[in-house]
C-alpha angles and dihedrals in degrees: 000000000000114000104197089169091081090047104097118257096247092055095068097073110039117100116237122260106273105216125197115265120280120233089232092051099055094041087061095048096045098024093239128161107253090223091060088052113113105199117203104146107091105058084244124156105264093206102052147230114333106269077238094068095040088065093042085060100054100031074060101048102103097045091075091101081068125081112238125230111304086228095019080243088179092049085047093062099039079063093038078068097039098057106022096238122125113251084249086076094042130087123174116222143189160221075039119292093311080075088057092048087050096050090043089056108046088044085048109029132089126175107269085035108129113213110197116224123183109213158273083025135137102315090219100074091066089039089060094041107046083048087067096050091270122152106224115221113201123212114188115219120241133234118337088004088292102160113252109242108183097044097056090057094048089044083062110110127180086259096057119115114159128035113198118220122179109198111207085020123245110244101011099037095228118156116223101240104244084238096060080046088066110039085054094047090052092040095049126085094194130049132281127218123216111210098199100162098135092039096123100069091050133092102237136008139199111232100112094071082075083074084055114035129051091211115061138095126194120199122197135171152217094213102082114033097015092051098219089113080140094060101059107226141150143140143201133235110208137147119285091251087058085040089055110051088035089067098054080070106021105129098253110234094022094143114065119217100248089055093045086055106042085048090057093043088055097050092056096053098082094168096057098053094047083048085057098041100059084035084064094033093048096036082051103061089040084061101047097045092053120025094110087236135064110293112196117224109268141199100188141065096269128058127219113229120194104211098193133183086030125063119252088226085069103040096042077051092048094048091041087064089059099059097255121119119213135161120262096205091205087104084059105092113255087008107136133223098266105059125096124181123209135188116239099247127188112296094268092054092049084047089058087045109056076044093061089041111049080048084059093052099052092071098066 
């Protein structure tokens, strides 16, 4: 017996979270050998873990009867060195930085505020919000994916109080320019957060204005460059009045100790980051020069492929046959039906897949 009545009211009309497809998953339905599988659908670091973190883990094992630190004080300060900022403006997260959106909005949100989101973007943050009671406000990129500026700033109400920007840009790969950042952060009268998950493999970022502006929030995660996408872990840069009160509510323990210590381990490792930041960069221009259909410029580790004429439900079908996972972008809000978007892979993989692609293209 289901009782929906105690579910609360905003629950009933948001879409569940669309994942990339599993390996497992796509070995049952074609029948293929897992270990044949090439799995490019998730943004995830195609090289793996730092060997450093590998051993953390391991040398830690046996400490998980223990509970870990309640703020992950030890991980805060790894990334205190890493990116320059006092511990005041840090705050670890998990699970990823989807635990660091859930804490924000149920710190910010209360049920009539309106959150702006330009589209198409990471589903999640609407998700997040409109669990909380929050009206989302959709503002529809311009031409090539650019972020509309303008209209970002006209879509702000006196009930706004987030405004969502993904930089690079999850699923084009777009950067906010650091000028646009500014014009939004002095128009707005509530806070914007900086999704800069993929920031590593990208030539700027936008942290510093922390030091400015008493109304940002940058996100960031170990789940991409820093290849621990299976620990779950992520944490914001703000300023010390948002750390503050975030703390008040933040869930105590929420980073587990394998994952504080595999985070510090990566940090360290300075080489092997730099190692998986020119894999994604070179593996990216491959990709763009030679994928048979229109690539989008990127700053992450993924392209955006628009497959027209043909459907990305087709084409994403067609690849998946072959044993190659890819994201059809049709579950991204005011996506289309033509983009697809793929992870830059090791130079083998990306060989495999301007193969599968330019076979794909011959048909038409």
């Amino acid at each position: 017996m289901s009782r929906p009545e105690l579910v609360k009211k905003e629950i009933a009309g948001i879409a569940e979270y669309v994942p990339g497809k599993s390996i497992e998953e796509i070995a049952r339905k074609y029948g293929l050998d897992p270990a044949s599988i090439i799995k490019l659908g998730s943004n995830e670091n195609v090289l793996g873990p730092s060997p450093k973190a590998t051993k953390a883990v391991i040398a830690r094992a046996g400490d998980i009867n223990i509970y870990p630190s309640a703020d992950a004080s030890e991980l805060v300060e790894a990334i205190s060195v890493y990116t320059g900022f006092p511990v005041e403006n840090i705050c670890a997260a998990g699970p990823g930085m989807d635990g660091l959106l859930d804490n924000l909005m149920r710190m910010l949100i209360s049920p009539g505020d309106e959150v702006i989101l330009p589209l198409p973007t990471f589903s999640y943050y609407e998700i997040a919000a409109r669990a909380n009671g929050a009206v989302p406000v959709y503002v529809r990129s311009g031409d090539s994916f650019a972020f509309d500026i303008e209209g970002i700033m006209k879509a702000e109400s006196e009930r706004t109080k987030i405004i969502f920007l993904c930089s690079p840009n999850n699923p084009t790969g777009r950067l906010v320019a650091e000028a646009d950042l500014r014009r939004i952060l002095e128009h707005t009268r509530g806070l914007v957060f900086v999704d800069e998950a993929y920031v590593e493999f990208s030539d700027r970022n936008l942290s510093h204005l922390i030091r400015e502006y008493d109304n940002i929030i940058v996100g960031r995660t170990f789940s991409k460059a820093f290849g621990l996408a299976g620990m779950r872990l992520g944490y914001g840069l703000m300023p010390a009045w948002i750390r503050s009160e975030y703390m008040k509510i933040a869930t105590p323990f929420n980073i587990s100790v394998p994952a504080i210590v595999a985070g510090i381990a990566s940090l360290s490792d300075a080489s092997y980051l730099q190692r998986s930041i020119q894999c994604a960069r070179d593996g990216r221009t491959f990709l763009t020069k030679n994928i048979p259909f229109r690539v989008y410029d990127s700053q992450a580790n993924f392209v955006l492929v628009d497959v027209a004429p043909l459907r990305s439900k087709d084409v994403s079908e067609a690849l998946l046959k072959k044993g190659i996972i890819v994201r059809d972008c049709r579950s991204f809000r005011e996506a289309g039906e033509t983009l697809v978007r793929v992870t830059v892979g090791t130079p083998e993989q990306n060989n495999k897949v301007v193969a599968a692609f330019k076979e794909v293209s011959a048909t038409i």
